[in-house]
C-alpha positions in Angstrom: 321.1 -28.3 103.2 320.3 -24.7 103.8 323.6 -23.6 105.1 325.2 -25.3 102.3 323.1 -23.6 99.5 324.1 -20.2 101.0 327.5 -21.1 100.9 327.3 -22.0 97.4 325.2 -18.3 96.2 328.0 -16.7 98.2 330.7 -18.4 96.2 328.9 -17.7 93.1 328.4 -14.0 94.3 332.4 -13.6 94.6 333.7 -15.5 91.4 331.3 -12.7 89.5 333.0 -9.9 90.8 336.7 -11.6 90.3 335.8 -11.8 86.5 334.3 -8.5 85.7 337.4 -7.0 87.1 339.7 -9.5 85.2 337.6 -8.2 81.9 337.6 -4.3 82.7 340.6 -3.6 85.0 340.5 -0.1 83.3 336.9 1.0 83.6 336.3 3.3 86.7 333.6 2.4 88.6 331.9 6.0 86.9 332.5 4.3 83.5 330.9 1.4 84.3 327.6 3.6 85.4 327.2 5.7 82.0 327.9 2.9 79.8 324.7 0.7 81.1 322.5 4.1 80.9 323.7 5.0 77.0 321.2 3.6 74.8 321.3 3.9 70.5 321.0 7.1 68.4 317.6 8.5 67.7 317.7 8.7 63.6 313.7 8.5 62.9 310.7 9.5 64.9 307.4 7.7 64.7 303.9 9.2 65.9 300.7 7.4 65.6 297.4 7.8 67.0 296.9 11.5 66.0 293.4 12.9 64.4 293.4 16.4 64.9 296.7 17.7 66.1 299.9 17.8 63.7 302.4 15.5 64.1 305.1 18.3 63.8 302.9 20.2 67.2 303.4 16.7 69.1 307.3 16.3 68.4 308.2 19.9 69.4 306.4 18.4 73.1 309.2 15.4 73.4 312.7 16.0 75.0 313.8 13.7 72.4 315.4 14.5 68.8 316.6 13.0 66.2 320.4 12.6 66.7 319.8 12.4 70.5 320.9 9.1 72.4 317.9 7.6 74.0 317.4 7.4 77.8 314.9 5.8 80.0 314.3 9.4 81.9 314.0 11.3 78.8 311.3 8.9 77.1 309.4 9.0 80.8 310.2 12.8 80.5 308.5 13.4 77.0 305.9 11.4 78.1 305.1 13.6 81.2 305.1 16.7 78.9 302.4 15.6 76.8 300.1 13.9 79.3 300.8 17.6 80.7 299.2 19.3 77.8 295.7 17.9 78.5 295.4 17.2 74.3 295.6 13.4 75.2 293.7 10.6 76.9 296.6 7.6 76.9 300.5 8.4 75.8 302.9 5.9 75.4 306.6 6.6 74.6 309.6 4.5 74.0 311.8 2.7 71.0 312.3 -0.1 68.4 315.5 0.0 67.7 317.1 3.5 66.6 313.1 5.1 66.3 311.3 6.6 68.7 308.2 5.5 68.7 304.8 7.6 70.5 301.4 6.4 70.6 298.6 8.6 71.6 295.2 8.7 71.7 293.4 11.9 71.8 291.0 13.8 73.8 288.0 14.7 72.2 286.4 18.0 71.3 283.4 19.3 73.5 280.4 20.2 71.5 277.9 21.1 73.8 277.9 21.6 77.5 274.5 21.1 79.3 272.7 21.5 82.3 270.5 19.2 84.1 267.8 19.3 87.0 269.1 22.6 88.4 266.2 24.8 89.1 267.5 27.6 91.4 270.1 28.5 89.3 270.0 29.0 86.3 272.3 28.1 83.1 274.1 31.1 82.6 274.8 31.8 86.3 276.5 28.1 86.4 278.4 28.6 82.9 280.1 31.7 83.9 281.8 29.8 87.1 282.8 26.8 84.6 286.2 26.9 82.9 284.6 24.2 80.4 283.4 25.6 76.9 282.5 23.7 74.0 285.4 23.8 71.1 287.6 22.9 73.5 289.5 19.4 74.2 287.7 17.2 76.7 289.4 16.4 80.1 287.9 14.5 83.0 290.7 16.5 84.9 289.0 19.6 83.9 285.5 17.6 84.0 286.4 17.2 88.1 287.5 20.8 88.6 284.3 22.0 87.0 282.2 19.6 89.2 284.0 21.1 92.2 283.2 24.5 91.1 279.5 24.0 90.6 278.9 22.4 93.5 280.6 26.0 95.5 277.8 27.6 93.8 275.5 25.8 95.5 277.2 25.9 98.8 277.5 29.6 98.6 273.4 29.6 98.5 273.4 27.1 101.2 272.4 23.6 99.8 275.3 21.7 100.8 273.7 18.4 99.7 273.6 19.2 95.9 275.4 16.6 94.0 276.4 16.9 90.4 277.3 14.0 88.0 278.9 14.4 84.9 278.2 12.3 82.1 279.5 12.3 78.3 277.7 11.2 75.2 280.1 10.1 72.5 279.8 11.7 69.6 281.3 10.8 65.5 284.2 12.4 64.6 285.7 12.5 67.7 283.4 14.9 69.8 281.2 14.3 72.7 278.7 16.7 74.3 279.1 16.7 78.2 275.9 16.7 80.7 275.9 18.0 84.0 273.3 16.0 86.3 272.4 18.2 89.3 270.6 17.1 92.1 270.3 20.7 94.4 269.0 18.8 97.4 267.3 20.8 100.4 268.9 24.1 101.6 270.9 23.5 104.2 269.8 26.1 107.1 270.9 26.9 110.2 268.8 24.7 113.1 270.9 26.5 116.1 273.4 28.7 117.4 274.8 28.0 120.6 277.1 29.9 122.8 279.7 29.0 125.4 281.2 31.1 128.4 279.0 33.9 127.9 277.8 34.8 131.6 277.3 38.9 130.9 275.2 38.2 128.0 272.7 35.7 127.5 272.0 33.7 124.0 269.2 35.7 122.9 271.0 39.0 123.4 273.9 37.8 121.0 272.2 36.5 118.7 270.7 39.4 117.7 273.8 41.0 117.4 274.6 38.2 114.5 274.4 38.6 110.8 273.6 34.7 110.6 270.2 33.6 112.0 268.4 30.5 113.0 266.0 29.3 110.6 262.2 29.7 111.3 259.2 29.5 109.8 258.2 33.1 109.1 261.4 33.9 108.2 261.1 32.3 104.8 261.9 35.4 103.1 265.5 35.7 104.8 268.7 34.6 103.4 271.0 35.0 106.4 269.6 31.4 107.6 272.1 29.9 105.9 275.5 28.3 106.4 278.1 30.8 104.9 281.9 30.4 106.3 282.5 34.5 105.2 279.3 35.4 106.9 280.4 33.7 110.3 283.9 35.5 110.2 281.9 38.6 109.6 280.0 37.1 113.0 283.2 37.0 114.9 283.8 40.4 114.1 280.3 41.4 114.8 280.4 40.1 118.2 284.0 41.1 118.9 282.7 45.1 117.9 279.3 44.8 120.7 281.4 43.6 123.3 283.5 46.4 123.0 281.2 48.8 122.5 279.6 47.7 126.3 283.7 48.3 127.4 284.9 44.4 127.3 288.3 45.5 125.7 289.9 41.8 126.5 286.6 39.7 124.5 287.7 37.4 122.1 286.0 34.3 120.5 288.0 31.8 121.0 286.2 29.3 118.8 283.1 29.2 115.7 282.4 25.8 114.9 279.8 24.9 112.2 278.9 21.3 112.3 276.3 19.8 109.5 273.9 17.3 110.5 273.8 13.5 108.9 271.1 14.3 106.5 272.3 17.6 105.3 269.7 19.6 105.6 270.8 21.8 109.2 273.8 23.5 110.7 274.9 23.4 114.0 277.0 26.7 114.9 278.8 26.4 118.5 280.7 29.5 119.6 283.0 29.8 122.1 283.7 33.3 123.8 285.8 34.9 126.5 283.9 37.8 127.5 287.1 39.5 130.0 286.8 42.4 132.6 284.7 45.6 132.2 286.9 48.5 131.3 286.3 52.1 131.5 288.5 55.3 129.6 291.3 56.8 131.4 293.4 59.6 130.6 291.9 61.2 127.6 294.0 63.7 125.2 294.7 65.4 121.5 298.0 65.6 120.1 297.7 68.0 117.3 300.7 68.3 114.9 298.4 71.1 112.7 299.0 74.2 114.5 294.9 75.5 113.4 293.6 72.7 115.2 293.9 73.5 118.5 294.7 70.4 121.3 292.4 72.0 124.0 289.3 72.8 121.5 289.7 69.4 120.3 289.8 67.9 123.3 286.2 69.2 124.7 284.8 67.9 121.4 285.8 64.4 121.9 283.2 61.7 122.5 285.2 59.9 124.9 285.4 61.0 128.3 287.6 59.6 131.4 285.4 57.9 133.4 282.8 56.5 131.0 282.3 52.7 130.1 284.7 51.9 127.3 282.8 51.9 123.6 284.9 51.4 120.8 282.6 53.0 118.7 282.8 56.1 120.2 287.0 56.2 119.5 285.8 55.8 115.9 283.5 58.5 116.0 285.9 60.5 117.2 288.2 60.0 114.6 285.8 60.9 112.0 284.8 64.1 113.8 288.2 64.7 114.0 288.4 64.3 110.3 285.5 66.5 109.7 287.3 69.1 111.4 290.1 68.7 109.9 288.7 68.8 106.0 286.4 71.3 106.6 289.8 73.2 107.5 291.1 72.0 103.8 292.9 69.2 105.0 291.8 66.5 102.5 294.4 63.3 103.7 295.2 64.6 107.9 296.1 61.2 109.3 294.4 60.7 112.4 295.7 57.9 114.3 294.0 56.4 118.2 296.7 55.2 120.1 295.2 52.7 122.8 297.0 51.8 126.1 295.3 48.9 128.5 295.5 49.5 132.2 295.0 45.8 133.3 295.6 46.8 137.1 292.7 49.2 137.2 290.6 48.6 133.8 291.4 51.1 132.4 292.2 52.2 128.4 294.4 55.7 127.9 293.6 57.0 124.4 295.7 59.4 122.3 294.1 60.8 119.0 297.6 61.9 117.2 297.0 64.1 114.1 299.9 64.3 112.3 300.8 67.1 110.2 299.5 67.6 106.8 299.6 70.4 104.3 296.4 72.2 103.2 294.8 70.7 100.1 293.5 72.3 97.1 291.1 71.3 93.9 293.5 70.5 91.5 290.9 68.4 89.1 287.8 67.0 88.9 287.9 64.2 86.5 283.8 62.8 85.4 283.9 59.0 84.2 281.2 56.7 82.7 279.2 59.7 82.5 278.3 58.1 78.6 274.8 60.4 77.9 274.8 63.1 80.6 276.7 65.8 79.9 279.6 67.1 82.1 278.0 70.7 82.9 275.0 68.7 84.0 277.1 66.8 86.8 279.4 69.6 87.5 276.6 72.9 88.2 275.6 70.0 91.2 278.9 70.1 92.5 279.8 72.4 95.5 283.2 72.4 94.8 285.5 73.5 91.3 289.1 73.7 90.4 291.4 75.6 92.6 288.9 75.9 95.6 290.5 74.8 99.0 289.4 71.0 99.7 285.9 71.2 101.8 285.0 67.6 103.2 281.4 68.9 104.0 281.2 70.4 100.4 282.1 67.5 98.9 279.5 65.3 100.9 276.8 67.6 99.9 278.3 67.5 95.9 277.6 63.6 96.3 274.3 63.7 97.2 273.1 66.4 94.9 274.7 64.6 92.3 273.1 61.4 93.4 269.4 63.3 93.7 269.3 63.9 90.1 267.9 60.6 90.0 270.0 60.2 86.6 273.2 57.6 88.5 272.5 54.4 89.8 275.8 54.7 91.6 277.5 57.4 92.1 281.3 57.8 93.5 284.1 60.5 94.5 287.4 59.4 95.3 290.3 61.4 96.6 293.2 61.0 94.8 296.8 63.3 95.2 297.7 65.7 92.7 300.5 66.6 91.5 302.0 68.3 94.7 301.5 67.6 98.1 299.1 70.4 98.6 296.9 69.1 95.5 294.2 66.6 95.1 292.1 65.6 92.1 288.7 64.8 92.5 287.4 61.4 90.6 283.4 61.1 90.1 282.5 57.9 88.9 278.8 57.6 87.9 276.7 54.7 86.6 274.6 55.8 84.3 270.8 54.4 84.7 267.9 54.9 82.0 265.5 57.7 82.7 263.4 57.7 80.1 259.4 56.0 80.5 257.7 54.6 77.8 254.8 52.5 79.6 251.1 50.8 79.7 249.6 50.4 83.1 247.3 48.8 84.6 245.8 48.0 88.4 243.8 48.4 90.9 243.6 50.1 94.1 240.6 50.4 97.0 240.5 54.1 95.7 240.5 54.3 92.3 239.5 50.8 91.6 240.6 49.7 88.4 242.9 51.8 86.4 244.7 52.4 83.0 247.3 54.8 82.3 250.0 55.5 79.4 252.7 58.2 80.3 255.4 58.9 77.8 258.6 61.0 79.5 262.6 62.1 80.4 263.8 63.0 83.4 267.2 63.3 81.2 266.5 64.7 78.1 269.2 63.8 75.4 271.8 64.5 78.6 271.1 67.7 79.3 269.1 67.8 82.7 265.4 68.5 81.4 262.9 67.0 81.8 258.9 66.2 80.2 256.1 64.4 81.0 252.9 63.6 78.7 250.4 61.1 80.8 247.0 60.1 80.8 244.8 57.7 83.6 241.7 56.3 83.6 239.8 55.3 86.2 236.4 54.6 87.5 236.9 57.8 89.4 239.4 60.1 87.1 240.4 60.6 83.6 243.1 62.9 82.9 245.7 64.0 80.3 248.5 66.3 81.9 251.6 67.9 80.1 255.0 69.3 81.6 258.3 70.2 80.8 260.9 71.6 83.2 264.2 73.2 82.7 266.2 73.0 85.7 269.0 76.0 84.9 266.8 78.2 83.2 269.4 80.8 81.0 272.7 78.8 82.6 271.1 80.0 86.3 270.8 78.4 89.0 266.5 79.0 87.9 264.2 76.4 87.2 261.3 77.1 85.4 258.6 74.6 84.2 255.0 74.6 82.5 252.1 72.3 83.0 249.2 71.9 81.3 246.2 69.3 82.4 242.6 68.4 81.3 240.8 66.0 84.4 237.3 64.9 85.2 237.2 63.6 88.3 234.0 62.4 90.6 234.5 62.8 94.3 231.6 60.0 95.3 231.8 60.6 98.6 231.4 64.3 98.2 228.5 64.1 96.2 229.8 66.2 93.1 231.9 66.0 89.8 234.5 68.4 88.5 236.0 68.6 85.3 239.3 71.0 85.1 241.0 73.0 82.1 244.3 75.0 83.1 248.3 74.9 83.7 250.7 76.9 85.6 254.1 78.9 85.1 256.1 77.7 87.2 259.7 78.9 88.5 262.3 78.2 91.6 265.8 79.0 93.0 267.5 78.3 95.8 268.6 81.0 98.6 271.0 78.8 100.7 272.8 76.0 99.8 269.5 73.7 101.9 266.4 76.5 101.1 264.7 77.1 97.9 262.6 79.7 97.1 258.9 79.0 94.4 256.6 80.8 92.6 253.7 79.5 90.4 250.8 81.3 88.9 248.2 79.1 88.0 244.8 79.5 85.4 241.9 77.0 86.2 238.9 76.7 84.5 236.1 74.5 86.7 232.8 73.1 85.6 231.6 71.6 89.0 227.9 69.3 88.8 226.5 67.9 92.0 224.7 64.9 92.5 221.5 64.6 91.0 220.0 62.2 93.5 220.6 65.1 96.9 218.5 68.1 96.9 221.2 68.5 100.1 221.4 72.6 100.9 225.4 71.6 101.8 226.4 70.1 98.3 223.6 71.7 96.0 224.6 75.4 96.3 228.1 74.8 95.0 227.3 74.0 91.5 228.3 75.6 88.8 230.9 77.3 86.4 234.2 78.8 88.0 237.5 80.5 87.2 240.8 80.7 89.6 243.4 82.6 88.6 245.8 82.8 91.5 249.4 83.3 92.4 251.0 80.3 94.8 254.7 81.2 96.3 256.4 78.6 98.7 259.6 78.4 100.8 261.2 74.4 101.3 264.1 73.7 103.5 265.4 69.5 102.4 268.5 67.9 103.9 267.1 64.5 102.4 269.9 62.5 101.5 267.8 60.6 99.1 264.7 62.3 97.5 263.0 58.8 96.5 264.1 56.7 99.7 265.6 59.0 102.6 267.4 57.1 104.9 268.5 60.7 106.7 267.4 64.3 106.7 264.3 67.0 106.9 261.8 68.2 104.6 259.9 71.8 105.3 258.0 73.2 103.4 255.6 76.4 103.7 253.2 77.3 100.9 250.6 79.7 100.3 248.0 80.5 97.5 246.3 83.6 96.5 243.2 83.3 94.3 241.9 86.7 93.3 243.8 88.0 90.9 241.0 88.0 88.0 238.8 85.3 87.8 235.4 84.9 90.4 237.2 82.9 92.6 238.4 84.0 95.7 240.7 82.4 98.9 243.8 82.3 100.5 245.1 78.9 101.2 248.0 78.1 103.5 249.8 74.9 103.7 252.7 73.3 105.5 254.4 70.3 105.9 257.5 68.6 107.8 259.2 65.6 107.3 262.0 63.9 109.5 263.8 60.8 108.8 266.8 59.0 111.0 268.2 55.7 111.3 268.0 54.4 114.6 269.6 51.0 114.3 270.9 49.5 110.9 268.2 49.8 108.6 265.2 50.8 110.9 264.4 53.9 109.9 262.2 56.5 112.1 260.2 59.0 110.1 258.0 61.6 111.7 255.8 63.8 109.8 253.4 66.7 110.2 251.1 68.8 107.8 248.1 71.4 107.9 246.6 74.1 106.2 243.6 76.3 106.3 242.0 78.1 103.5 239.6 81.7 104.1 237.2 82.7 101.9 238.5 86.3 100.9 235.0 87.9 101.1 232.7 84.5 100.4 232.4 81.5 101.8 234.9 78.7 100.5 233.2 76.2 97.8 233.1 72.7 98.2 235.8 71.6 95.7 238.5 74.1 97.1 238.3 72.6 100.8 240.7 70.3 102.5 239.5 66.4 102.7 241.2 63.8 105.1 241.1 59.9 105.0 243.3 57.2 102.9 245.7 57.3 102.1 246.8 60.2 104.3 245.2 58.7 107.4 245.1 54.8 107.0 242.3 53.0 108.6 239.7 55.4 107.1 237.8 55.7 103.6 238.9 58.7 100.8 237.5 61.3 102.4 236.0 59.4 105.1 237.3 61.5 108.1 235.5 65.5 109.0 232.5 66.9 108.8 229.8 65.3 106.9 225.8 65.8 105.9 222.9 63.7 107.9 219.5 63.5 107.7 216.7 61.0 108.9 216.0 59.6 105.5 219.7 58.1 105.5 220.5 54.6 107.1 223.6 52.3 107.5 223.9 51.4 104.2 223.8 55.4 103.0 225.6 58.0 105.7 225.4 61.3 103.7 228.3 62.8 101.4 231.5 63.9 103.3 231.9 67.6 103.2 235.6 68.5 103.7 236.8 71.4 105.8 238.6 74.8 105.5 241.2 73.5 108.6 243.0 70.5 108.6 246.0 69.2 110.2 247.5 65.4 109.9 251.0 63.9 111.7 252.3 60.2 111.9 255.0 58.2 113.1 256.2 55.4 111.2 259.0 53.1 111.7 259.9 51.3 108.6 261.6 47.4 109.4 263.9 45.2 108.0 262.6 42.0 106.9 266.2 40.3 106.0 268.6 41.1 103.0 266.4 39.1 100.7 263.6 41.2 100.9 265.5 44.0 100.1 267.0 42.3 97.2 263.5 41.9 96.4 262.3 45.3 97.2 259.7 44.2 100.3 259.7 46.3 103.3 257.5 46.4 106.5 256.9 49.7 109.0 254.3 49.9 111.8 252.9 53.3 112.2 250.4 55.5 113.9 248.3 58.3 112.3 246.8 61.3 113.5 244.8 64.0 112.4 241.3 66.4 111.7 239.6 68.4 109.3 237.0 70.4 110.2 235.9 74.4 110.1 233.2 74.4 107.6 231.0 77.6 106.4 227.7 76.6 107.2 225.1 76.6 109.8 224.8 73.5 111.7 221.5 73.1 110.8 219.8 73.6 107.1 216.3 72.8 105.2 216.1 71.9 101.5 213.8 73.1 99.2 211.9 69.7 99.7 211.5 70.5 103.3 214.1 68.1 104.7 216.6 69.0 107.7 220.1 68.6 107.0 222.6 68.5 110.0 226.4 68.7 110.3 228.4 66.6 112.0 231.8 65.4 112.6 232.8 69.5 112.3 235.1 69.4 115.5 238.9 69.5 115.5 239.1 66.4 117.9 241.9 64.4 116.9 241.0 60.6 115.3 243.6 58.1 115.8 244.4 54.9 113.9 247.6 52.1 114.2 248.4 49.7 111.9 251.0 47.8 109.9 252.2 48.1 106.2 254.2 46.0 103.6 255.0 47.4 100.3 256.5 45.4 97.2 258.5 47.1 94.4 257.2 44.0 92.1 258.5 43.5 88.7 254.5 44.1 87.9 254.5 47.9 89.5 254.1 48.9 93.0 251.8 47.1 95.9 251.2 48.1 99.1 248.8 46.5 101.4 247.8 48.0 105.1 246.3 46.9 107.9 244.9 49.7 110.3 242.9 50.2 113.0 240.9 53.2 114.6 241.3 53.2 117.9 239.5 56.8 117.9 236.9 58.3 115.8 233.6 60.1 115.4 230.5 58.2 114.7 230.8 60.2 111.5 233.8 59.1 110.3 234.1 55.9 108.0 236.9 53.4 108.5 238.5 50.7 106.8 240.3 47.9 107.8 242.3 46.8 105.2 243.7 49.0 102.2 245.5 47.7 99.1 247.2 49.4 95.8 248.6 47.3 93.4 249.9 48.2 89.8 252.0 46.4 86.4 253.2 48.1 83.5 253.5 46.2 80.4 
């Protein structure tokens, strides 16, 4: 039965193709196909479903016009176009009869867009990355995209489980207002890093040498603990730069795998290395194009030397020395190109520094943007270099940081670009301007002054031209004060500062056993002899009304009361390479004072100061800094008073009281509780190292930073007798007056808070005289409102 019903279809298959081409014997076979796809004449269109958008915007959207002959493709076609547009939720296209009929339902309009349960970032930082806005139609495609955005945000901070969930609340009139529910989950940290085929070096050594770290405990106030794919390329490279620095030319990591445990919340890094053979330089040369710079003097300057361990680093410091040379020669864009060559047989690497020719370059321009309240002349009598000088590379390094020291520019930038000729370059400074003036309240407390209040009103910019004033007052329980300045840095359009500074203070010296209240001010000037040494002369006028403590008939504190006038003359040399005057990272500060008190008045000394500062960066952003100061004051024909010697303790030797280090007063009537008043010296001398540490880049974002330090230092040489009776027949003695050197270590951590400065310390003195008074811990803290 089956073979005969086939038979039959077959039949049936073959009489139907006999007949149609009985009926159409003229037809091609091409005919045949465009006749069964024509369909009628469009002569009306028909749009329904539309609220807001015009019917005429819709139509001009559809491949389709009246007069056109209808097709399936074109009515899919039309409706492809306006699904495309993102106006409409549902589109349906096709025909009844000759009119084309569309049906479309509209999005709706976004009225508000809001944020839910995100708590580490905050709404504005989440609508800038969202293409969403409210006016605008509503799109669940866009909705997605948005969701897929936001959810990068919080993978970029590390807390790859957030989840967000969009939800829409309908709304009359065709309008909704869209939610977005975030969940933020735990930050996702990283639990380990593991490496594979390292045998030189062992974990510990390379992880170090990473940006990323593993997440612990104390290092809650780090941000590299987290996954970050850019930061882990940066890792590659990292890794890639210490092994050739130790002379592994051939290293290569081979593999950086993160993997994310089930619940989210750690990362697993595994990297793979290939650490290759040790290779040392070769032949070593200079191929100088520029006939000034000289192949043999070149060559005995380079860092790399045949024979030594391969360091990568050092073939880029040589290229910048070389460059250096080069621009200090006037050749602003020399091209300075290493070319390497690997010895596999021996391991060895052949370098070849090629400086190709270059013309000498000249100052064409210099060109001062975003510079919106400081006026040009301010920014340009800082520069070290003017129009139609010879480029200077070291000149125009110094121009950027003087520039930058004016403390006016939160950024400041100088680019290179070519001039007009090949021999020409125009210089392009690019500040960013920050405020500088102070209007502020204060209030805080320190282990010094105890609680305090000050109002200081000020510009260190005045309306753009460079000047700067001061008015402040403090009060404390151990000062009050009210102090006036004003300087003008280019005094007459020279390079001459000069300044004025008038003060009233009333301070009490407690541990000295006397008050002083102050009247005076100072003319002030300065000018610079070298480019790095300036030159300063002050004469000062102070009137002193000094009252000792009532409760000490003390010979040592008793004779110095009374009413005194200085009038004295105080010159001073400084030498500062400081790259930053606020936060030196590199550079020295000397400076050599001395002050002459005689010159009317009935006071009369000689004082002699100095002091030295030197900061370097030893690794990244540990920075060393080792300072030294003393001085020494002589009586010029008296003895020096009380007031006008030198006192040593916190916070210029931490781990000691104010004034708590030198000689001080003793006599048997005092006991634990009461050791005497602390009676300065005419000598002193104080040094310290500190090394300042890195506690991660959040802290810096945050302004925290650590140093360990050690502190050193004396004062002593008074003018007295070691021995003296009162006029109440008590014997006073002196001790502590002995130049031996006291000794404290410790460890600091400072704050740059949104409330004012903190600083805490913890030191230790590991040598002292029973004299002395020490202190463990040390605090300042301050807010300004």
């Amino acid at each position: 039965m089956i073979f005969l019903r086939d038979k039959f279809f077959n039949l049936c298959v073959i009489f139907f193709a006999l007949a149609m081409h009985a009926v159409l014997p003229a037809m091609s076979h091409a005919q045949v196909s465009t006749a069964a796809a024509e369909g009628p004449i469009i002569d009306r269109i028909e749009v329904s479903g539309n609220q807001r958008i015009e019917t005429s915007t819709i139509e001009t959207y559809l491949l389709l016009n009246i007069g056109d002959t209808y097709t399936d493709e074109l009515g899919d076609a039309s409706l492809k176009r306006l699904f495309g547009t993102g106006l409409f939720s549902d589109v349906d296209v096709g025909r009844r009869g000759t009119t084309l009929v569309v049906e479309v339902a509209e999005n709706p309009i976004i009225n508000r867009i809001v944020f839910e349960g995100n708590k580490y970032k905050d709404d504005e930082d989440i609508y800038e990355e969202i293409q969403l806005r409210p006016r605008i139609v509503f799109s669940r495609a866009r909705v997605r995209a948005d969701v897929q955005r936001i959810l990068e945000i919080y993978r970029r901070g590390g807390r790859f489980a957030a989840t967000v969930e969009p939800k829409v609340i309908q709304l009359e009139q065709n309008r909704v207002n869209l939610v977005f529910e975030v969940s933020e989950g735990a930050k996702s940290v990283i639990g380990k890093i593991n490496f594979l085929g390292n045998k030189v070096f062992n974990n510990d050594i390379l992880r170090s040498k990473l940006a990323t770290v593993e997440s612990r405990w104390w290092k809650f106030l780090a941000s590299e603990d987290t996954y970050d794919p850019d930061r882990l390329n940066y890792d590659k490279q990292l890794l890639r730069d210490f092994y050739r620095e130790q002379g592994y030319a051939d290293f290569r990591v081979t593999s950086a795998v993160a993997e994310l445990s089930p619940d989210k919340k750690n990362f697993f890094i595994n990297i793979s290395v290939e650490e290759g053979d040790l290779y040392n330089f070769g032949e070593i040369k200079v191929d100088s194009q520029i006939e000034e710079l000289e192949n043999e003097l070149l060559e005995r300057l380079v860092y790399t030397r045949e024979g030594a361990q391969y360091d990568v680093t050092a073939i880029d410091d040589t290229v910048e020395m070389l460059t250096d040379i080069a621009g200090l020669r006037g050749y602003a864009f020399v091209d300075i190109r290493p070319q390497v060559r690997r010895n596999r047989n021996d391991q060895t690497v052949d370098v070849t520094y090629v400086i190709n020719e270059a013309p000498r370059v000249y100052v064409e321009e210099i060109k001062i943007i975003d510079n919106v309240r400081t006026h040009d002349r301010v920014i340009r009598r800082e520069l070290r270099l003017v129009e139609g000088d010879a480029y200077n590379s070291s000149k125009l390094n110094r121009s950027e940081i003087r520039v930058q020291s004016l403390q006016f520019f939160q950024e400041v930038e100088i680019e290179q670009l070519e001039g007009t000729a090949a021999d020409k370059t125009i210089l392009e400074i690019t500040v960013e301007e920050q405020p500088t003036g102070e209007l502020s309240v204060g209030l805080g407390y320190s282990s010094f002054e105890g609680l305090m209040v000050n109002f200081s009103i000020g510009d260190r910019n005045l309306i753009g031209k460079g000047q700067q004033y001061r008015l402040g007052a403090q009060i404390s329980k151990r000062r009050k004060q009210v102090d006036v300045s004003f300087t003008e840095p280019y005094f007459l359009n020279r390079r001459l500062a000069a300044g004025v500074d008038v003060y009233i203070r009333d301070t009490n010296f407690i541990e000295s056993g006397y008050q002083q209240r102050s009247y005076g001010g100072s003319l002030r000037t300065g000018f610079p002899i070298t480019e790095y040494v300036m030159m300063n002369v002050a004469y000062n006028i102070r009137q002193d009304r000094v009252r000792t403590s009532l409760f000490s008939d003390s010979p040592y504190i008793r004779d110095n009361s009374g009413d005194f006038l200085t009038s004295s003359l105080r010159y001073g040399i400084a030498y500062n390479s400081l790259d930053n005057p606020q936060k030196p990272n590199r550079g020295q500060l000397l400076q050599l004072s001395q002050e002459v008190a005689g010159l009317g008045g009935n006071e009369k000394y000689l004082r002699t100061t100095g002091n030295y500062d030197f900061f370097y960066p030893i690794y990244k952003f540990w920075i060393l800094n080792l300072s030294a100061e003393g001085g020494h004051v002589e009586g010029l024909g008296r003895t020096v008073r009380l007031n006008n010697r030198f006192f040593l303790g916190n916070p210029r030797i931490r781990g000691f009281k104010e004034s708590g280090v030198g000689p001080r007063e003793y006599t048997d009537s005092y006991n634990e509780l009461w050791r005497g008043f602390n009676l300065g010296g005419n000598t002193f001398y104080k040094a310290s190292a500190e090394l300042f540490i890195p506690l991660g880049g959040g802290a810096r974002d945050l302004g925290i930073e650590a140093s360990i330090y050690t502190d050193v230092g004396a004062v002593f040489n008074v003018d007295a007798e070691d021995t003296l009776i009162s006029q109440s027949g008590l014997v006073y003695n002196l001790l502590g007056n002995n130049a031996t050197p006291r000794v404290t270590v410790g460890i600091g951590f400072s704050w740059q808070s949104p409330f004012g400065p903190f600083r805490i310390d913890l030191a230790k003195a590991v040598k002292n005289q029973p004299s002395d008074e020490t202190e463990f811990f040390q605090f300042n803290v301050g807010t300004r409102f």
